[in-house]
N, C-alpha and C positions, 0 to 999 in steps of 0.2 A: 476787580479786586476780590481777594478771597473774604468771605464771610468770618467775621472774628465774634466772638464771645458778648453776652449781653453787657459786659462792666462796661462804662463806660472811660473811655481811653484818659482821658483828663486826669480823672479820679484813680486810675491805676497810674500814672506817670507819679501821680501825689505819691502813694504808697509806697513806690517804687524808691522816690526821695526819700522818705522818710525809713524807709529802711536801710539804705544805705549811709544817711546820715548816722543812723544810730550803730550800726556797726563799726562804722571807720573814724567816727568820729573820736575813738579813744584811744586809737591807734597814736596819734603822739605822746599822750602821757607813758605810754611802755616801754618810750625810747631812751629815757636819761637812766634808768636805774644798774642795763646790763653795762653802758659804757663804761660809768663809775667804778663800777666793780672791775672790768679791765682795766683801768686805766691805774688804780689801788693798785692789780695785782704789777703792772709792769712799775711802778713805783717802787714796789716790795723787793723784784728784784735790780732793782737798778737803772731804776729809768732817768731822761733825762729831767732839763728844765723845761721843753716842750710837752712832754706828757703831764707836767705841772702845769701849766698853765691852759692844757684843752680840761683838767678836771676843772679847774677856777670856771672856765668856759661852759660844761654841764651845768654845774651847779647854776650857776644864772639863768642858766634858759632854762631848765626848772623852776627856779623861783617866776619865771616868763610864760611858765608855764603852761597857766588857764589862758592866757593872751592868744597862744598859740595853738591852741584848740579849739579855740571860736574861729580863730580867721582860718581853719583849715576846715572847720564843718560847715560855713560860711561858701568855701570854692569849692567845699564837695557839691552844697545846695546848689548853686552859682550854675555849675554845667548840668544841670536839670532845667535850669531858668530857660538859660541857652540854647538849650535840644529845643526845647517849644516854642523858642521865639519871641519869651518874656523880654522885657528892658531889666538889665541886673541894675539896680540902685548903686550908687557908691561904687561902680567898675570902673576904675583907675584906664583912662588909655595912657598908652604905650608910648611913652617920652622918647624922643632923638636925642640921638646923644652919644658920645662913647661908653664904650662898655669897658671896666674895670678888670685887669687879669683874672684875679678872685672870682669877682659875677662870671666870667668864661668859664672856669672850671667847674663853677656849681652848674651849670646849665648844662655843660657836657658831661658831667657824672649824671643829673637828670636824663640827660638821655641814651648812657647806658644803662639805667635803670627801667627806662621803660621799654627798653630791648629785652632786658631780661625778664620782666614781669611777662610781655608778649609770649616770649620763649617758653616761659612753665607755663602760661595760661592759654594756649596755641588754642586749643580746640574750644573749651568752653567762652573764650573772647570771642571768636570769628562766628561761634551760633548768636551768639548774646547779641553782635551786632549785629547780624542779618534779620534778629526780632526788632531789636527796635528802629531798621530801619522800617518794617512795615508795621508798626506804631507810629511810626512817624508818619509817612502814607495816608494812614486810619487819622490822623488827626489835619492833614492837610499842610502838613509842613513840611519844608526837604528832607530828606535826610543827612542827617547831622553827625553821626556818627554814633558811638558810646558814651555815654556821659559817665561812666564808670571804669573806660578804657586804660592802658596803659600811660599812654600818654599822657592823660589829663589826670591819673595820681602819678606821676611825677611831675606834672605842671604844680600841681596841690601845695605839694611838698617843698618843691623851690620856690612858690612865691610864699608859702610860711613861712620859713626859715633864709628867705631870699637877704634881709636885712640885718640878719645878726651876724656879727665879727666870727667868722669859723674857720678856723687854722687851716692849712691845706694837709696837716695829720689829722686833725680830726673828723676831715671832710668823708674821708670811705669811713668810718667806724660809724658816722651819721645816717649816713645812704645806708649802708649793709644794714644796720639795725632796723632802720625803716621796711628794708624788704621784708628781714626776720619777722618784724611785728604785721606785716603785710598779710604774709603766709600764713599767720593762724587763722586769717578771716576771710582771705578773699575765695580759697575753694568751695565753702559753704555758701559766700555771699554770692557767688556766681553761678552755683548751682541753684539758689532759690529765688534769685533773679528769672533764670531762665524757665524754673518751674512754673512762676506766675506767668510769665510772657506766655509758653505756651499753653497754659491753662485758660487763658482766655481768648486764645487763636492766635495768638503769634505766631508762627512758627518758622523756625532757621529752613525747612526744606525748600527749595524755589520751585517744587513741584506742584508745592498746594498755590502758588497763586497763579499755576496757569488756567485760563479763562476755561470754562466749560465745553467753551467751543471747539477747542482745542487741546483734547488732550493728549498725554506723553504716549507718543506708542510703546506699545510693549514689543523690547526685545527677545525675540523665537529664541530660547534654549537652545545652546548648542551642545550638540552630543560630545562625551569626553575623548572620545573615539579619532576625533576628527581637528586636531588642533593645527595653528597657523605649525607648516613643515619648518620656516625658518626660527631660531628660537627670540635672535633678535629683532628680528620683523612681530616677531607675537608680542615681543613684550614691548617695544615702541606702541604696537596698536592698543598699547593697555592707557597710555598717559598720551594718546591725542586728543586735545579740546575738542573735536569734533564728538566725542561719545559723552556731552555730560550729564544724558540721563542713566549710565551704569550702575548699578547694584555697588555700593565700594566692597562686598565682600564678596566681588567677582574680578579678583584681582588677575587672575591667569587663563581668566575666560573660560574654565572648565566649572564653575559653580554659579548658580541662577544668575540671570543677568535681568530680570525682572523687577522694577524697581517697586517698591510695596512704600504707603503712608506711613509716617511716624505718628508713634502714638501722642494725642495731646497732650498726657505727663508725661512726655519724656523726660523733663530735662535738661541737662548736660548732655545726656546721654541718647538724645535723639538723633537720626543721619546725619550724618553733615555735609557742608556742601563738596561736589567733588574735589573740587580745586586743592581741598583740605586734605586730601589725603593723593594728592596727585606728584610724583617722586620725582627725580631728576634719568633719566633714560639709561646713564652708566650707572646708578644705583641698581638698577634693576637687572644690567645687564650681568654685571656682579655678584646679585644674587641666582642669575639663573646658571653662571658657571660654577658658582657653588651646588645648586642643586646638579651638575653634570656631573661633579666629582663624586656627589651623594650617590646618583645612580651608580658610578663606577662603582665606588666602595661594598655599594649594595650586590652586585653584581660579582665581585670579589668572595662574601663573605657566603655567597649561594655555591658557588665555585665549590671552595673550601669546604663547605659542611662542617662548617664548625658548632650549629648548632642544631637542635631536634628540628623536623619538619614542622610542628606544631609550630613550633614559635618563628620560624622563617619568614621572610618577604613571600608575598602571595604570586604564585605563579600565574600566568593569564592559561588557565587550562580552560579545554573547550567545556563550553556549558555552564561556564558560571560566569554570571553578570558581575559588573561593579557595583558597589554600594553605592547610593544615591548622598550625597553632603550633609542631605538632612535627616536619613537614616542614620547616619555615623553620629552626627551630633546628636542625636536622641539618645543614642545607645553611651556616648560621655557623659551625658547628662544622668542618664542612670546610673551610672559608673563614681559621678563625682563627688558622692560624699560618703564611697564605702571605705573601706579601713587599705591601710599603705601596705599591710606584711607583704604585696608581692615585690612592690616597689623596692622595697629597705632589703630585702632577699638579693633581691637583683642587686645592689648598690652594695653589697657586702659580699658580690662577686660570685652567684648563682650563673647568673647570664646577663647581657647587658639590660639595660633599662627600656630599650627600645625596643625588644625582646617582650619585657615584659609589659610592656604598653600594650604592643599587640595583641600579645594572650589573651590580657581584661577585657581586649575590644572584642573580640573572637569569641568572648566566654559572656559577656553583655549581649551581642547581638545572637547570641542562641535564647538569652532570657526573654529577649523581644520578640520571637519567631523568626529571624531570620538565620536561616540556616547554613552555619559555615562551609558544609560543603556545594552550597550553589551558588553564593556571592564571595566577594573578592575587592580590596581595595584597589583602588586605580590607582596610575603612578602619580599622582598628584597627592591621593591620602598619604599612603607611602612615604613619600618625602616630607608630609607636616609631620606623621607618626615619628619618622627616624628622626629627621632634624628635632623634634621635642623632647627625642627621650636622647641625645647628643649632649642639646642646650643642658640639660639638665644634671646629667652625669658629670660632664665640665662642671658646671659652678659648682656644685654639690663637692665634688674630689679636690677641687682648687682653689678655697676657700676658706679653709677650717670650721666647718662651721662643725659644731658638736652633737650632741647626741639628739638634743631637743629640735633646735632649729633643722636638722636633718631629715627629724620627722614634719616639722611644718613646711618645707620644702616638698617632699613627695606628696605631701597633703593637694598642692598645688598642681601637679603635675596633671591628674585628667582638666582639670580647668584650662589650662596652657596647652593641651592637644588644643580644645574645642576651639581657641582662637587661631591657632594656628591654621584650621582646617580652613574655615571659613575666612579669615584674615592674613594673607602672608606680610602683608606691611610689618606685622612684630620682626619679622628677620630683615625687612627694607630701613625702617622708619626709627632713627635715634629718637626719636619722642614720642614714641611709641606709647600712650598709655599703662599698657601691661606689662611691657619693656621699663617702663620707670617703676613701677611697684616692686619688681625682680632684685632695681638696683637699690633701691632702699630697702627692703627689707635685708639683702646680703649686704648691704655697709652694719646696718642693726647689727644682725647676728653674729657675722665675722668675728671669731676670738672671743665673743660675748659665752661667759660661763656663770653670769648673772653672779657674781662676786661682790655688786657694790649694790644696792636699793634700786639707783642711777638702772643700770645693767637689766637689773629685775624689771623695773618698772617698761624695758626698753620689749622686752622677750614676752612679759604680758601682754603689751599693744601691740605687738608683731603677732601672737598667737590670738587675740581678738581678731585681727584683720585679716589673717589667715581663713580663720571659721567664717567670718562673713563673703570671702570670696565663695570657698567653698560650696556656703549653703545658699549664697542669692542671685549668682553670677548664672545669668543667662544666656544673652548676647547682647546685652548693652556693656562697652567697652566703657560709659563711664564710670561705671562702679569700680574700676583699677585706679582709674585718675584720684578717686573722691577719697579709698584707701590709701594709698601713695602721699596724698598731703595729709591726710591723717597722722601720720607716721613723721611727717618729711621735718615739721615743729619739735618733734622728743628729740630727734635725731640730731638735728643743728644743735640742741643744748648738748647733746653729746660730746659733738664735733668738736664744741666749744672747750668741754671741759679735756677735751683730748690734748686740745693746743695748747692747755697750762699743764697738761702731764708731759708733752714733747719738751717743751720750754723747759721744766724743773730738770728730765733726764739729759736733756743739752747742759743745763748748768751743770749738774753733779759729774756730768763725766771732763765738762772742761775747768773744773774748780780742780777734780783729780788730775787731770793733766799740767792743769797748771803750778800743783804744788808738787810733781814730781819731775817737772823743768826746773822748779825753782831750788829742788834738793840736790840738783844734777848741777845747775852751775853754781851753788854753795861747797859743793864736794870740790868740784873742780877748782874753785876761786881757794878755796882752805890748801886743796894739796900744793896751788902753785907757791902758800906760803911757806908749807915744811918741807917740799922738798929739795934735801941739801943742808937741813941745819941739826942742828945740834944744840934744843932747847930742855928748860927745867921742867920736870914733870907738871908744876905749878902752872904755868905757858901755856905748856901742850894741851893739859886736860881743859884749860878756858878755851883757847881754840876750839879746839874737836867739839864741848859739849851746848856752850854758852853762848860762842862769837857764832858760830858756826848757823845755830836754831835762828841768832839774832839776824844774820843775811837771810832767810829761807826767808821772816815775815815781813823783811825793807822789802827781798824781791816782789815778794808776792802785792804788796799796800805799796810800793810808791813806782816799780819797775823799776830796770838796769841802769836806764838813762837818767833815772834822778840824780840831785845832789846828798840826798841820805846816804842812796846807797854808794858814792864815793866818799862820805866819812867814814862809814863801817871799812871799806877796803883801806882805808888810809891808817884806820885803826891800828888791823892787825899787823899790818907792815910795821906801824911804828914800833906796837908791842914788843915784834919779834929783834926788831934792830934795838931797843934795852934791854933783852935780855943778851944779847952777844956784846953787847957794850958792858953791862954788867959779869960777863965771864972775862974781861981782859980788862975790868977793876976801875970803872970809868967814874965810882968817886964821888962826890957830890952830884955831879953834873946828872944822875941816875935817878935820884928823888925827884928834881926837879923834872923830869922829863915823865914822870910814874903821875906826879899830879897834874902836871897838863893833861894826863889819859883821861884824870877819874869821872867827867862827866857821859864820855862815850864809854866807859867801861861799867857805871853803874847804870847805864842806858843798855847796856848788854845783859848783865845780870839781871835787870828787871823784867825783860822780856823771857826770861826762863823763868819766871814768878818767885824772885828773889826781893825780899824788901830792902829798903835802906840801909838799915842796920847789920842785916845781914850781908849787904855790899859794902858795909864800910870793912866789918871783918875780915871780908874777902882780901878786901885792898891793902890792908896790916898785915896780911900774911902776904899778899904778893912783895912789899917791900919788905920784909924782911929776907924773904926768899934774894930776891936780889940784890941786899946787900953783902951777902959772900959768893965771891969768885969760885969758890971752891965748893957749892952745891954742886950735887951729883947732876949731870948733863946725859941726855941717850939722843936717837935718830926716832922722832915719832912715827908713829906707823901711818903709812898715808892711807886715806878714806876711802874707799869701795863705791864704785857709784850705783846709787838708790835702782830697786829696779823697778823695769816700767810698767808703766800702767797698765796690767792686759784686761784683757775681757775675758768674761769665767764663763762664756758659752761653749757646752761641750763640739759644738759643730769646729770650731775651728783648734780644736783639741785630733779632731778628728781628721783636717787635711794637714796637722802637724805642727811644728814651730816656723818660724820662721826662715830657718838655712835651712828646711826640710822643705819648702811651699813647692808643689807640682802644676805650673799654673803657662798660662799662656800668655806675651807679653802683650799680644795685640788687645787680648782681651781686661788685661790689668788697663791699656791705656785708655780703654773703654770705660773703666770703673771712676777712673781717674777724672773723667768728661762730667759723671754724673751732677747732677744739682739736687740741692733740695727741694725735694717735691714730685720726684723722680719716683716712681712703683718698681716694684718686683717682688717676685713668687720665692717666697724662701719653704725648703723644707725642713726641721727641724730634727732632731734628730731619733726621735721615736715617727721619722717619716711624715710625720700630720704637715700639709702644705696651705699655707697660706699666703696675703697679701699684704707686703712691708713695705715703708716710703723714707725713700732720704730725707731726714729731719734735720739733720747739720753737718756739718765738716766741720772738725777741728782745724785752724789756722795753723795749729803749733804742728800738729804731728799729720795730718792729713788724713786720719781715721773718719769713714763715715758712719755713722748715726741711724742706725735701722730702726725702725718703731712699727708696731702692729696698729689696725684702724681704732685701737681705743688710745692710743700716743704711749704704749705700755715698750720699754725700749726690750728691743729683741737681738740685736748683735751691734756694737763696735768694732770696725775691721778695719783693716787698711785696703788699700784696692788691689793687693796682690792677694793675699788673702781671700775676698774679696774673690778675685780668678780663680783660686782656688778651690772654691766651692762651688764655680760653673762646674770647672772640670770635674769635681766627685760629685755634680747632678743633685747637688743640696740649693742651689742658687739659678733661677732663671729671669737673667737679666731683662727680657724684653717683656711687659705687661703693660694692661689698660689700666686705667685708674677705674673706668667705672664694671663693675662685676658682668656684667650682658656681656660689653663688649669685647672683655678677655676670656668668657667662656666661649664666643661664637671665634674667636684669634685661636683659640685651641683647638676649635673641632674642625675650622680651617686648615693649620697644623694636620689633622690624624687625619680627613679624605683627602688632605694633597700626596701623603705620604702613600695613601694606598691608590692614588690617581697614577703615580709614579710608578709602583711596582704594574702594576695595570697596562699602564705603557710599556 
């Protein structure tokens, strides 16, 4: 066994509790305050009796509160007990019995809870456990697992809350909160978890506990010269378990394969075991046809001469060597915290950014002494070079992101070479450490023109975490993880506050929709009463101004299918049949029929903000009116139906009106399929492109709901419409939701296109 640290194991296991008790242990009191406040706002606008009754439900289990935070830092203590082999006091065993539907589903949300927390905690979990597996070892007990694991807080979680009455609506707003309150603490709590582990010889590497007797041989350097001829045979021989003492940032066998000790502080951010970063074969295989089409493109754009030879892909001319991995990352490293002007030059259409990547690198490595006329990137720099400065130019063009975030963007860009060089997993690996910082910070920024405090305070923490990349990024990839969740907590309040701005612009446009249905079948229900008669000006003007407003508010407050609104229709019918009873002199029998009206007629007049009084007036002149035959009679002029609702976005001013639309129909029944929650790329009409989501569909009219990533609405269209802003290249229907992977779907896009003319 490897040699561990003088603390003694016992007494750091204590610590180790006692830290983590005191962390997580306040994690339930954070959870009643944000539902409450949802749960208000869907109330506000209209919630049911169930959203009534899960806030009755908050509120108790706050007033349950402290109960609930003892028994949950109680089973945080508990699986500390357990790792070591304690007897836990008062642990309940496990009753036979049937299991309740309810208790099913809490257990099964617990356990995609603890997928997900696995999911965002991938790397810093999997070192955590392999320490305290040899703590465990060190103390003479099995290994046990994590006492801090996924798993066991969501075990935490459901047997605290396992006993209280919880709706099956309020079951995800519980969980989700619990994650939310999770995430502001577990990426610190598990970085300084794994600090102390290693600080006292724990360490996640399984290199250090091989025996003395036995050590790892060292992998000979292979020359870059000399790589496997098949590309698929090279990149299987990258992820065969037979290799698991490899270097993980010798992912293409062309950079050291020499595996070096982690340092005691690492960390999080110490190697990790291979298995962890080891991909599935067509992941790989995927990326290396990407890299073929790179070369093509690159090979294309040599062709062409479309650019100076300074800034061109490096020729393999006789006599000059390739750069070594660790020359070139020296040389980014000097590079990484000089000022953007070539970058933002390049990006405002100088030349491309890949272009200008290389110059810096060209014009660093002359600062270093190495001299650009004798060395040469190989085709492996080459492709982390070009694919970086791709990556980049995508999200940066397709994204809206404005002036500010523009420049913390290229701020980033030598930092994002140096992983690329060393690391290709960022273009393999969706969990890519560096790859999630990318996506959070462009969800941040996207659209953000820092308008609200909210917004400000988002572009501040974004340009904090920005500089500390920057200025501390080495080659330990935890430092993206530790920013990333730094970020990932403002952001969800964000997110949050997005979904009650989507919500408000769903209602206001279907509040507008619905009162201009509502003025569309009052116009229509009015006209079927006048046309054809021949009423007293008296009549007509109550119809047209009075009756007419009073169906718009039945429709709108009870619907068409009520019984209101067939009094109101019954109304006017009757109205209109005494006033042609009263032109052919119908006599007593006309009063009598005027006062059976007056309760629906002063129920008319009231709803035009008429009072009593003022409707009994009303009603004195209407019978006098109709007690002569011989008042003057006309043909009223029938009603104009209201017009509709449009939307005031110049984009759709600009593919025309409606009998104008130049659209494609397959493509309209494409628009038609969408759902809410659906992405795409709209460009606006001063060209700026950005990332919009179906927020709702109207029922009534079938208009979709565009919204920017702060829920700020950005077009109302129909799906024909809708086509026709594919077709005038304002609208591109197909995107990722997360920013990475619709920048790498685009630069897929631009080398398939130049892979093609190539062919």
């Amino acid at each position: 066994m490897a040699a561990h640290g003088t603390a003694d194991p016992a007494r750091l296991l204590e610590e180790l509790k006692r830290i983590c008790v005191e962390q997580l242990g306040a994690v339930p009191s954070g959870l009643y305050r944000p539902i409450e406040e949802q749960l208000h706002d869907s109330l506000r606008v209209g919630g049911d009796a169930a959203h009534r009754k899960d806030l009755m439900t908050v509120l108790a289990l706050r007033q349950r509160g402290s109960g609930y935070v003892m028994r949950y830092r109680e089973l945080i203590g508990r699986s500390f007990d357990d790792f070591c082999g304690r007897a836990s006091p008062g642990k309940p065993a496990a009753p036979l019995g049937l299991v309740r539907e309810n208790e099913l589903d809490f257990h099964l949300a617990g356990q995609r809870l603890a997928e997900s927390i696995s999911r965002r905690y991938q790397r810093p979990l999997e070192m955590l456990g392999l320490r305290f597996d040899s703590l465990a070892a060190c103390l003479g007990k099995p290994r046990g697992g994590n006492p801090v694991g996924a798993n066991l807080l969501a075990d935490a979680f459901v047997q605290t809350f396992g006993d209280a009455e919880i709706s099956p609506t309020l079951q995800p707003l519980l969980f989700r909160q619990y994650e939310q309150e999770l995430a502001k603490v577990l990426g610190e709590l598990y970085g300084r978890l794994n600090t102390q582990l290693a600080a006292n010889g724990f360490h996640a590497d399984p290199r250090r506990e091989q025996p003395a007797a036995a050590p790892v041989p060292t992998v000979p350097r292979q020359p870059a010269a000399a790589p496997a001829t098949d590309p698929l045979e090279r990149i299987l021989s990258q992820v065969e378990p037979r290799q698991p003492a490899q270097s993980l940032l010798s992912p293409t066998g062309a950079f050291p394969a020499t595996p070096e000790p982690a340092p005691a502080s690492s960390g999080t951010g110490g190697p990790a075991n291979p298995d962890v970063f080891r991909v599935a074969a067509s992941a790989r295989v995927q990326h290396q046809q990407l890299r073929d089409m790179l070369r093509l493109w690159r090979e294309g754009m040599l062709g062409e001469q479309t650019v100076p030879s300074g800034l061109a892909p490096e020729r393999r001319l006789d006599g000059r060597r390739p750069l070594r991995v660790e020359e070139l990352v020296s040389v980014a490293s000097l590079l990484q915290g000089d000022g953007t002007r070539n970058f933002e030059a390049a990006l405002a259409g100088k030349c491309g950014l890949h272009e200008a990547i290389r110059e810096e690198l060209r014009e660093g490595a002359r600062r270093l002494g190495l001299d650009p006329d004798q060395t040469c990137l190989d085709p492996q720099q080459e492709d982390a070079v070009d694919m970086t400065g791709l990556l980049f130019e995508s999200l940066i063009n397709s994204h809206a992101l404005l002036q500010e975030a523009r420049r913390m963007f290229t701020r980033l860009v030598m930092s994002y070479v140096k992983v690329a060089l060393t690391d290709e997993n960022l273009f393999v690996r969706p969990d890519h450490p560096a790859r999630k910082l990318l996506d959070t910070l462009a969800q941040g920024c996207e659209g953000n023109d820092g308008a609200s405090p909210q917004e400000r305070e988002l572009l501040q923490r974004s340009r904090a975490v920005v500089e500390r990349i920057v200025s501390e990024f080495n080659e330990d990839l935890a430092i993206f993880e530790v920013a990333a969740n730094e970020l990932q907590d403002l952001l969800q309040q964000q997110q949050r506050r997005a979904e009650v701005v989507e919500r408000r612009a769903a209602e206001t446009v279907h509040g507008r929709e619905r009162l201009v249905d509502a003025r569309t079948r009052a116009a229509s229900a009015l006209a079927g009463h006048l046309e054809g008669r021949v009423l007293t000006p008296t009549v007509a003007h109550f119809l047209e101004r009075h009756w007419q407003h009073h169906l718009v508010q039945v429709l709108l407050r009870d619907g068409e299918e009520s019984e209101r609104h067939q009094r109101v229709l019954d109304l006017a019918s009757e109205l209109v049949a005494v006033d042609e009873l009263a032109a052919r002199g119908g006599g007593s029998d006309i009063a009598d029929r005027v006062l059976a009206l007056h309760d629906g007629l002063v129920e008319c007049l009231s709803s035009s903000g008429l009072d009593e009084q003022v409707a009994g007036e009303w009603m004195a002149g209407l019978a006098r009116t109709l007690a002569f035959p011989d008042v003057p009679r006309e043909a009223p002029q029938l009603p104009k139906a209201p017009p509709r609702d449009q939307d005031d976005s110049p984009l759709l001013r600009i593919v025309g009106g409606t009998d104008q639309l130049d659209y494609d129909p397959a493509v309209a029944e494409r628009m038609r399929a969408l759902r809410p929650g659906d992405w795409m790329r709209l460009s606006d009409d001063r060209g700026v492109e950005g990332s919009v989501k179906v927020a709702w569909i109207s029922p009534l009219t079938s208009r979709l709901l565009l919204v920017n990533r702060r829920g700020v609405r950005q077009l109302v269209a129909s799906p024909e419409q809708l086509a026709a802003l594919v077709r005038s290249g304002h609208l591109f229907a197909e995107a990722d939701e997360l920013p990475f992977d619709e920048a790498m779907r685009l630069v897929r896009q631009k080398l398939g296109r130049a892979a093609a003319r190539a062919a």
